[in-house]
Legacy VTK file of the C-alpha trace (Angstrom):
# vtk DataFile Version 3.0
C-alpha trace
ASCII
DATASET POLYDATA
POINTS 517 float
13.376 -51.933 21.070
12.487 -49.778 17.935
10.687 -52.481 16.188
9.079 -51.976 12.814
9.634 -48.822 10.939
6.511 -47.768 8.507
6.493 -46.039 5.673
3.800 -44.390 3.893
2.645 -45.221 0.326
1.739 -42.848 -2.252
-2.414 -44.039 -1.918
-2.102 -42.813 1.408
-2.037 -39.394 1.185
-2.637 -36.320 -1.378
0.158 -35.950 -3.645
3.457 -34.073 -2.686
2.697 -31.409 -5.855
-0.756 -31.086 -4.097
0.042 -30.536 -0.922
3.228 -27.871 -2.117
0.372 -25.726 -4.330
-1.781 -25.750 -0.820
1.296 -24.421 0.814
2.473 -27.474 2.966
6.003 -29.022 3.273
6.601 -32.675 2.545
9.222 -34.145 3.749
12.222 -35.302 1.518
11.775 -39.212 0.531
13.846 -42.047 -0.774
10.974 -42.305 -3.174
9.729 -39.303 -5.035
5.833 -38.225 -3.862
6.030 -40.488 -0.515
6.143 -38.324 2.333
9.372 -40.170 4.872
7.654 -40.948 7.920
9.387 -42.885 10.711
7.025 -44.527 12.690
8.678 -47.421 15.000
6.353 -50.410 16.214
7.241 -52.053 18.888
7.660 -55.543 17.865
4.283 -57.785 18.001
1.473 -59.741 16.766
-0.136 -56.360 15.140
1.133 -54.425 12.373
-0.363 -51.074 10.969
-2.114 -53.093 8.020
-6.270 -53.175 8.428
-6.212 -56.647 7.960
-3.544 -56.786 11.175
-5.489 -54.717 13.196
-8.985 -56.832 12.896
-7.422 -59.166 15.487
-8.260 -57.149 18.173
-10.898 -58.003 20.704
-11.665 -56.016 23.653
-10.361 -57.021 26.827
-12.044 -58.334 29.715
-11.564 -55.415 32.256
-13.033 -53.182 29.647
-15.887 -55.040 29.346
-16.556 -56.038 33.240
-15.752 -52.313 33.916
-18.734 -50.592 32.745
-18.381 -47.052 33.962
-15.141 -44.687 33.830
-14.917 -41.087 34.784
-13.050 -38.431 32.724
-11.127 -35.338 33.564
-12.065 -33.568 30.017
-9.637 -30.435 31.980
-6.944 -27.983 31.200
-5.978 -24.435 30.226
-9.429 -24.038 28.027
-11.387 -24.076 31.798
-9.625 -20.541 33.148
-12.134 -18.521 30.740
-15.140 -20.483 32.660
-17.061 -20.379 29.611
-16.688 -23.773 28.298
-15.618 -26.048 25.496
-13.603 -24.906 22.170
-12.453 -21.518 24.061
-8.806 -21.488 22.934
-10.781 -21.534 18.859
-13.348 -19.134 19.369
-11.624 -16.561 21.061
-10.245 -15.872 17.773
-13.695 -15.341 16.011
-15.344 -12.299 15.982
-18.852 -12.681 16.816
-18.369 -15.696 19.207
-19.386 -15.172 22.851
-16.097 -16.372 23.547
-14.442 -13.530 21.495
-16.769 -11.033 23.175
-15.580 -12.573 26.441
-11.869 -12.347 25.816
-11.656 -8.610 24.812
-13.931 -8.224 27.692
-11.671 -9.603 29.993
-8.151 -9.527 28.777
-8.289 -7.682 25.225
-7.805 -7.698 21.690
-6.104 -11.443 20.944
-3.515 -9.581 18.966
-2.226 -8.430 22.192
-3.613 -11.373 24.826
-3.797 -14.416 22.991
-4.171 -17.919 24.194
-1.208 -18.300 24.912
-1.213 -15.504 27.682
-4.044 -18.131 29.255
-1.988 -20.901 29.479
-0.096 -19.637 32.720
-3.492 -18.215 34.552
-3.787 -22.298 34.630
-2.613 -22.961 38.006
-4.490 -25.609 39.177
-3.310 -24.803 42.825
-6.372 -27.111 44.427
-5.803 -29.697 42.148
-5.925 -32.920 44.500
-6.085 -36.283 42.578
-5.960 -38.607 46.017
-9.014 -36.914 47.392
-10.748 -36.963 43.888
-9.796 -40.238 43.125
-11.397 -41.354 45.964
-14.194 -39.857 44.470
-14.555 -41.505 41.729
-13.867 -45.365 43.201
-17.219 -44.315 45.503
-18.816 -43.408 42.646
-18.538 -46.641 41.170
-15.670 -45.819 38.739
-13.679 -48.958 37.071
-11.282 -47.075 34.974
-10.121 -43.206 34.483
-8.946 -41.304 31.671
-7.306 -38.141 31.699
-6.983 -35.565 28.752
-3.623 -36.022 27.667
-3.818 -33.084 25.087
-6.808 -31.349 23.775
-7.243 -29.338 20.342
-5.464 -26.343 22.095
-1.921 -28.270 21.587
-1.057 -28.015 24.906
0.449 -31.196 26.475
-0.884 -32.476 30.088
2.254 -34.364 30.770
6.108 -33.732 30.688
6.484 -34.132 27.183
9.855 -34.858 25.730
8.883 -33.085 22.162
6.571 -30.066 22.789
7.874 -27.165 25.183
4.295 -26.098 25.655
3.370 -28.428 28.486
2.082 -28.558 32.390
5.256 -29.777 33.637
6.916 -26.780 32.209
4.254 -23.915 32.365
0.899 -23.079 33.892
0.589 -25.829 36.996
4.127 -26.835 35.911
2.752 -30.508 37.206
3.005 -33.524 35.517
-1.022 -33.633 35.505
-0.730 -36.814 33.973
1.407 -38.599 35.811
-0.565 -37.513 38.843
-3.950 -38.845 37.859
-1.700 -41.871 36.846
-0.413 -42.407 40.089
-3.632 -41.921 42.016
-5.936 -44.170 39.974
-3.138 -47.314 39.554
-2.810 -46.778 43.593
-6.843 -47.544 44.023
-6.811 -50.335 41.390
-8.145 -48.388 38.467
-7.437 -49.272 35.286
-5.639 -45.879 33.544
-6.484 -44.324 30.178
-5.630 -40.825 27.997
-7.470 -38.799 25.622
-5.588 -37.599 22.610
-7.437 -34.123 20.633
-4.067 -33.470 19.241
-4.909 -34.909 15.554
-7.454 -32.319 14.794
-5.751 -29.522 15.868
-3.469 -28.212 13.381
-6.746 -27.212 11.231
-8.695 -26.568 14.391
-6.729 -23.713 15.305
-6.948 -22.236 12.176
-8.564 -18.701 13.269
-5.524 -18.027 15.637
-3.683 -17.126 12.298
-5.897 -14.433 11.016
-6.172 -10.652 12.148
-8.327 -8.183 14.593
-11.106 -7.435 11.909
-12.136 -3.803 14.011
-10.859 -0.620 14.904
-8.796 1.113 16.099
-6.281 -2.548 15.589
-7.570 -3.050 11.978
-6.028 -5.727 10.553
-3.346 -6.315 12.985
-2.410 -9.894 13.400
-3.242 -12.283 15.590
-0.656 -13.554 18.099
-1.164 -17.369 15.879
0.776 -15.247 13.240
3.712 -14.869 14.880
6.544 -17.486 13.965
7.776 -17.156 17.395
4.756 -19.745 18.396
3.932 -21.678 15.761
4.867 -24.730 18.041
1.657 -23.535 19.369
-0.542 -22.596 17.418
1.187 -24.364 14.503
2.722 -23.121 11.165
0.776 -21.006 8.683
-1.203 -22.920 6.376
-3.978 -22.552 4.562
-6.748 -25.711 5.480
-8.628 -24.462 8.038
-10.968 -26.655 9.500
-14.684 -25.674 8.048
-17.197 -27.827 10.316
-17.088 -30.930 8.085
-15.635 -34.620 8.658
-13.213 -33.946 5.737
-11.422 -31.296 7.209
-10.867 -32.484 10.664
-7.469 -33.956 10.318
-4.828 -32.241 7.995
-3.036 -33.459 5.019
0.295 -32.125 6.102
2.654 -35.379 6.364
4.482 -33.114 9.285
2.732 -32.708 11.196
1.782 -36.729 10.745
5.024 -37.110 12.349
4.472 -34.578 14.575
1.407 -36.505 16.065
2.665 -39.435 16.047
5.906 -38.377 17.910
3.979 -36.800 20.722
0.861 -39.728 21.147
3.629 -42.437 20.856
5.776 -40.429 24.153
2.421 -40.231 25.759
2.212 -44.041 25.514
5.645 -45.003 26.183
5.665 -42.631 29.173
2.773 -43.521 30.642
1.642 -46.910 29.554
-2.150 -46.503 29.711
-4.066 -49.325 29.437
-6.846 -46.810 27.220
-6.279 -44.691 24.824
-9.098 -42.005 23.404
-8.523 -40.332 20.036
-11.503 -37.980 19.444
-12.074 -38.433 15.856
-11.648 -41.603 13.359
-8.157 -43.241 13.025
-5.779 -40.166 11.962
-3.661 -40.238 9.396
-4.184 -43.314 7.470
-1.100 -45.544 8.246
0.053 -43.303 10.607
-2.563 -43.384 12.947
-2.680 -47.545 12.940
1.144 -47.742 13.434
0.119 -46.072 16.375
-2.442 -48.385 17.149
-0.191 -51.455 16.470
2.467 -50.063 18.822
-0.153 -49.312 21.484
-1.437 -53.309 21.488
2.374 -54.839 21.255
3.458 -52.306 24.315
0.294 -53.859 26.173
1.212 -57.434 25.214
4.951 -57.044 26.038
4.129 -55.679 29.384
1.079 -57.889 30.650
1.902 -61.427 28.905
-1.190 -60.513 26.578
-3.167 -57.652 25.091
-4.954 -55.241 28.046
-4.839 -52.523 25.841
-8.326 -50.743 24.732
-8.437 -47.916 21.617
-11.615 -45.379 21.711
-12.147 -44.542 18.127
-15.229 -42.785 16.438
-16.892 -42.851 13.428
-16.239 -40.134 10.958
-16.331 -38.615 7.197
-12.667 -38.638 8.016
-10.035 -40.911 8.811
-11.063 -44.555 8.759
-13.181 -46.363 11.522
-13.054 -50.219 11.776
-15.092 -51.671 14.680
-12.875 -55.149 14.445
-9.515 -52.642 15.163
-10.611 -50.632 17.841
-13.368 -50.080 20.123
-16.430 -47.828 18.891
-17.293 -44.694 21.001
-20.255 -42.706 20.395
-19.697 -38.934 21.663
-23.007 -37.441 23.588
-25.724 -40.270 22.330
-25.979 -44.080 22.231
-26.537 -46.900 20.336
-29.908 -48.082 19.116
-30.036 -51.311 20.595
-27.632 -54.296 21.742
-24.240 -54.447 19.813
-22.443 -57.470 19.355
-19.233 -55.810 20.293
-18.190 -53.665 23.556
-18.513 -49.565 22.833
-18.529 -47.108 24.785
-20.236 -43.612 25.240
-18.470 -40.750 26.145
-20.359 -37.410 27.461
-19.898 -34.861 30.508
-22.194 -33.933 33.219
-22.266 -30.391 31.821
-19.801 -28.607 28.897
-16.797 -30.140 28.392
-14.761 -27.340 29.750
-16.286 -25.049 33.037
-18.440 -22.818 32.228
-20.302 -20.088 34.589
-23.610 -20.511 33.255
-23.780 -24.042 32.868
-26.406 -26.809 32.827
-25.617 -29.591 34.562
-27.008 -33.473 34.147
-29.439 -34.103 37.126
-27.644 -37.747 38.995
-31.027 -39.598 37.597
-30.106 -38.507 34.018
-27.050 -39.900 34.389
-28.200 -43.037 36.223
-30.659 -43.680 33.311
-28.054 -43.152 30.650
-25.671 -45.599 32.280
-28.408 -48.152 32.603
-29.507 -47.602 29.019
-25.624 -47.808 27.537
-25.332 -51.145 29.729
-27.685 -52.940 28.503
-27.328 -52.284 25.075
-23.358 -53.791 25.589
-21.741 -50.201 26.386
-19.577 -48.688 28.758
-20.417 -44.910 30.149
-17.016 -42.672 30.255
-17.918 -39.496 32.080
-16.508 -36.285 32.419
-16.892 -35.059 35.580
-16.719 -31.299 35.323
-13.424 -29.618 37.393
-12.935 -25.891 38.416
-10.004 -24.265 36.478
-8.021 -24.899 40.126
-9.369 -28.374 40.116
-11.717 -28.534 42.634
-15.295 -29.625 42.155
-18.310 -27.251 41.204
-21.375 -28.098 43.480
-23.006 -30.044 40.986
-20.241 -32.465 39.936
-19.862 -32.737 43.764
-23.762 -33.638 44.611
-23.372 -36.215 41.316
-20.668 -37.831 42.999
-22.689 -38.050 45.733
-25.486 -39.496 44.572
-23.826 -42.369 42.787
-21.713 -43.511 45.480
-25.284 -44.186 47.068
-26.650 -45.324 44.149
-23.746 -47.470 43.630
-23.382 -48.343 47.123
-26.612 -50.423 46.520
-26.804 -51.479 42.854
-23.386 -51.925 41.605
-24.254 -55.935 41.303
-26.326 -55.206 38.306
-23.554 -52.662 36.562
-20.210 -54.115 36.953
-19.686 -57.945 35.322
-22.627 -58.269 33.475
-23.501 -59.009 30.255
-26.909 -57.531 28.451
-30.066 -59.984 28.033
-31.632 -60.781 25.101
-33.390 -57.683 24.380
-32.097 -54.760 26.032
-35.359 -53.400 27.281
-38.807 -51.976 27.335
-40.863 -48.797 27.722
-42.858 -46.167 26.109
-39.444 -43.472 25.449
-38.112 -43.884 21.577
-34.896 -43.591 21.730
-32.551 -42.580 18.682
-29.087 -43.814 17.874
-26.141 -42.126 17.329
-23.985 -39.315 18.725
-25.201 -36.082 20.404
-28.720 -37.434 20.674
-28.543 -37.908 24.287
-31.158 -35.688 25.827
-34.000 -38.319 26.464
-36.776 -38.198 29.655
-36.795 -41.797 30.548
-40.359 -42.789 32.821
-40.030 -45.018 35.848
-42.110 -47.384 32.758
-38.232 -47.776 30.943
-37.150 -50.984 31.921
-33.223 -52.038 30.927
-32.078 -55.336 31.755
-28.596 -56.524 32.466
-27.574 -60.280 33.356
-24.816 -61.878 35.241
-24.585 -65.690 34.890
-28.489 -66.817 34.897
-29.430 -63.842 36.999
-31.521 -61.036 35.441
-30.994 -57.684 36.366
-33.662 -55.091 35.640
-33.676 -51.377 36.032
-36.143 -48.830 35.972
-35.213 -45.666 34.536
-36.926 -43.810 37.605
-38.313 -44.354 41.000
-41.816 -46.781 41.008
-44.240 -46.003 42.438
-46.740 -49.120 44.302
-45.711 -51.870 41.609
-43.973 -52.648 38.458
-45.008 -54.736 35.471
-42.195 -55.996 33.057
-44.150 -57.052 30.235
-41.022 -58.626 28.877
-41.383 -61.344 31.741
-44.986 -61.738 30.537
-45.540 -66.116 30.090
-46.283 -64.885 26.486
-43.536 -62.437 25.592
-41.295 -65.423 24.836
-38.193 -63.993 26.162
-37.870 -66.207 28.930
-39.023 -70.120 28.956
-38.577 -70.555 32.791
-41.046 -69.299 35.456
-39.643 -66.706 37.696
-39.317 -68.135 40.815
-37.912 -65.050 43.416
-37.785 -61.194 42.740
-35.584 -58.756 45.313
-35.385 -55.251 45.205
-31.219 -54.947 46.005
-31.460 -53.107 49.562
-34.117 -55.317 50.739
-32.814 -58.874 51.563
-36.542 -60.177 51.672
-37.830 -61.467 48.188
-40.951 -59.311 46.743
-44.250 -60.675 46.426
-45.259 -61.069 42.415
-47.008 -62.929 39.878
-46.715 -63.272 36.572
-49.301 -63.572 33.630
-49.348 -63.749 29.893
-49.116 -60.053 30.232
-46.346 -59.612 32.431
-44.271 -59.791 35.812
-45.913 -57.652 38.225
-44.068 -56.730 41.594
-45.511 -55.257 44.674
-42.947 -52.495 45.670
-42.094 -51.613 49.773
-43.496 -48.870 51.360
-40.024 -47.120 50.959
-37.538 -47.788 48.105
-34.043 -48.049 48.907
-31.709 -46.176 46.482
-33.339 -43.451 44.408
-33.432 -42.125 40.940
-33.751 -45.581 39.869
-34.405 -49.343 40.796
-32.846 -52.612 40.384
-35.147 -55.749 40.452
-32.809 -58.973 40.581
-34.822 -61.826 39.217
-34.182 -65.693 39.555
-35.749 -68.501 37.324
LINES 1 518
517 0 1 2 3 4 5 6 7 8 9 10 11 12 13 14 15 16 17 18 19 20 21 22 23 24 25 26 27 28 29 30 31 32 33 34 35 36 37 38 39 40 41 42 43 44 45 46 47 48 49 50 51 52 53 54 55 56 57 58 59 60 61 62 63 64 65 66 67 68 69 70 71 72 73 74 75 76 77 78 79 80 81 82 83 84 85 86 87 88 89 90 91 92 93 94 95 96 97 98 99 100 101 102 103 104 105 106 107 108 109 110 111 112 113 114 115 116 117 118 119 120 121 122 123 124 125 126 127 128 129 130 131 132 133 134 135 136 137 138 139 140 141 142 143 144 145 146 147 148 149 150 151 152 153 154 155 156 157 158 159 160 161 162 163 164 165 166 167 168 169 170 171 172 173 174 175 176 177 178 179 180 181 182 183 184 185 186 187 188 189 190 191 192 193 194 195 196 197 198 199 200 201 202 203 204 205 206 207 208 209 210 211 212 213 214 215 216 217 218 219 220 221 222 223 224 225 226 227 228 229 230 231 232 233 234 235 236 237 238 239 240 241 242 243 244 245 246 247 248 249 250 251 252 253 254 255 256 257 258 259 260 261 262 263 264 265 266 267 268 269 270 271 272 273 274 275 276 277 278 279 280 281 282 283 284 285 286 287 288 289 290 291 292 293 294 295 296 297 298 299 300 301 302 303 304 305 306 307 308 309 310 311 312 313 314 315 316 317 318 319 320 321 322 323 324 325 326 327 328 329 330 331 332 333 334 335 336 337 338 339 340 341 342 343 344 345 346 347 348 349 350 351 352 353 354 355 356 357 358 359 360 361 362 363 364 365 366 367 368 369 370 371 372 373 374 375 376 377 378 379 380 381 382 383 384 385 386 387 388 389 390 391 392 393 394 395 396 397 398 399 400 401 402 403 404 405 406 407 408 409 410 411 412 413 414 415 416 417 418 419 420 421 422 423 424 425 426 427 428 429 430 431 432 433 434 435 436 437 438 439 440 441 442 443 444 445 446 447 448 449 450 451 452 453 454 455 456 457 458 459 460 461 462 463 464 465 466 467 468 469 470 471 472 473 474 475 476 477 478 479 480 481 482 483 484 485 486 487 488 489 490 491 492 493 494 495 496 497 498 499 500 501 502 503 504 505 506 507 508 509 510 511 512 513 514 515 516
């Protein structure tokens, strides 16, 4: 069923005598200055209009699930020195650069593209990791579908430069597909492919020292500009406004390429790291996305990851709001999520890695504030785990093993907690040293959960439970510690609630108190 097809109107882009004096092509239209985009939507409730689009609510798996892991994985991890590699190995100066002539030489001669097929991926094992990851107390996965390096992660009908055809020539999608739908997860994809055709700018331009002055990069050569795209001249310059391109082609492009991924696929997430792209473009997208979901499930299942930009447009009522690296400042009336890795987004040999009570407290702290916490879990380039994401794993399957109760299901309280550590809002403000004083508290039916952003030690007052705090009119009548079925002994004052603690605490990194009133 093709559905709707969408056109784009002349406020929704720059000009066609614009975008020729920049140097793009516009496609031919049956209406002079309007770029001709097809863009079928399958036929639904949602069309690509805002006002459409603001009947969206987040489903209920999305917000029961709580916690989903990430493989944030592909070509860009064979360098092993992290994210943005197949970009800065084109600038001069960048330790990546340094790195690639290093290693495999000028990029005139080597480029990225000679990367791509040292990705073999040959102990990639999604069973064994998935397994992994449902321990660790994973509801949902996502796997990158395509990053900014333009290199698909599935078989993709429209772009030659893909895993089924070169490097692990795998369908790396459809295997993390298969493995998390066997164990019950709910499935997702990340899109980077909007930002790319600026992104990978720097690929067009030339060696800048001897003895291959001015020689041109291997991005110059038409022979793989389906790579590394066709010369233009926006580069992206580190600013919201030049994140996503102008050119109405590659529009289509885009939207081509997402819209297989979703077809294909069917994923019941979908991440695009940026705002909306492309003005209508990008919410056709959307709009097909939510009708797929209802024509498959009976009603709409389908969740879309958005961010806030400069660029693009960002609704909260259309989509769901993630914050990339940092968190929101208190309790949202809507479900968001956080997205952020346990070390770089790509491998990288000299890594630092998130200790399992960072990422305990961070998952507590999104929680309660009406978040979910996506999480890369750093891979190898041959897909195996590092130590570190390994001992992670570990430690939240534990942690997990115990607590889950006050994670999955729940709902936040009415303030989302207390302590002495100021925390700010907003992305890439996540490094924050929570005390074992930072309480967050979660709820499921009239239960209260609360959670101590590091281990006790001999009791724990929750000042918010104080008979004065006015938070709670009912006394507290039985506190547990989850892994000890005997209640705690407590009392509580004007102050606070204070609880006694067990010699020996059952989980650690952080506790859960489960109160009842």
């Amino acid at each position: 069923m093709r559905g709707n097809v969408v056109r784009i109107s002349k406020r929704e882009f720059l000009g066609a005598p614009l975008l020729a004096a920049l140097g793009y092509s516009v496609a031919a239209s049956a209406s002079a200055g309007e770029p001709d985009h097809t863009l079928p939507v399958r036929d639904g409730p949602f069309q690509s209009d805002v006002e459409s689009l603001k009947q969206y609510r987040a489903p209920d798996w999305f917000r029961d699930a709580k916690f989903g892991i990430w493989a944030h994985w592909g070509p860009q991890a064979v360098a092993r020195s992290g994210d943005w590699y197949a970009r800065n190995m084109y600038v001069p100066g960048h330790p990546h650069y340094d790195h690639h002539v290093k290693t495999w030489g000028q990029p005139s001669k080597t480029g990225y593209k000679d990367i791509i097929p040292l990705w073999t991926a040959d102990k990639f094992d999604p069973e064994s990791l998935m397994d992994k990851y449902v321990a660790a107390g994973a509801k949902y996965f996502v796997s990158m579908g395509c990053h900014h390096d333009n290199f698909d992660l599935w078989n993709s009908v429209h772009h030659r430069w893909n895993a089924a055809a070169m490097g692990p020539k795998r369908d790396i999608v459809g295997a993390w597909r298969a493995a998390a739908r066997k164990r019950g997860l709910r499935f997702g994809v990340s899109e980077h492919l909007g930002a790319s055709h600026n992104w990978f700018y720097p690929s067009h331009l030339y060696n800048q020292f001897w003895p291959e002055m001015g020689v041109d990069y291997d991005g110059a050569n038409p022979a793989y500009a389906d790579l590394y795209h066709p010369p233009h001249n926006e580069p992206y310059r580190g600013s919201g406004r030049t994140w996503y391109t102008a050119d109405p082609k590659f529009h289509q492009i885009w939207f081509n390429r997402i819209r297989d991924l979703i077809d294909s696929y069917q994923p019941d997430l979908l991440y695009s790291d940026g705002g909306i792209p492309f003005g209508e473009v990008g919410r056709s997208l959307i709009a097909h996305l939510y009708n797929s979901s209802i024509a498959r499930s009976g009603k709409l299942e389908a969740v879309y990851n958005c961010k806030e930009m400069e660029s693009g447009e960002f609704h909260k009522e259309a989509c769901v709001q993630d914050v990339e690296r940092g968190v929101l400042k208190g309790i949202s009336p809507l479900p968001w999520q956080t997205d952020t890795s346990n070390g770089d987004w790509f491998f990288n040999d000299h890594d630092t890695y998130k200790t399992p009570a960072n990422v305990i407290s961070m998952l507590a702290d999104v929680v309660s504030k009406n978040g979910n916490l996506l999480l890369n879990v750093v891979l190898d380039p041959d897909g195996s785990l590092p130590p570190e994401s390994q001992h992670l794993l570990d430690e939240l399957a534990a942690w997990m093993k115990v607590n889950s109760e006050a994670i999955h299901g729940t709902r936040p309280w009415t303030i989302h907690g207390e302590g002495p550590t100021e925390v700010a809002g907003g992305a890439f403000r996540e490094n924050v040293a929570y005390t074992a004083q930072d309480i967050r508290f979660t709820t499921r039916g009239k239960t209260l959960y609360a959670i101590t952003l590091g281990e006790p030690a001999q009791s724990v007052v929750i000042t918010s439970l104080g008979r004065s705090a006015g938070h709670q009119a009912a006394a507290v009548k039985r506190v547990y510690l989850l892994g000890i079925p005997k209640p705690l002994a407590f009392r509580q004052t004007d102050a606070g609630l204070i609880v006694n603690l067990p010699p020996s605490l059952p989980t650690r990194h952080a506790s859960v108190f489960k109160i009842a009133f």
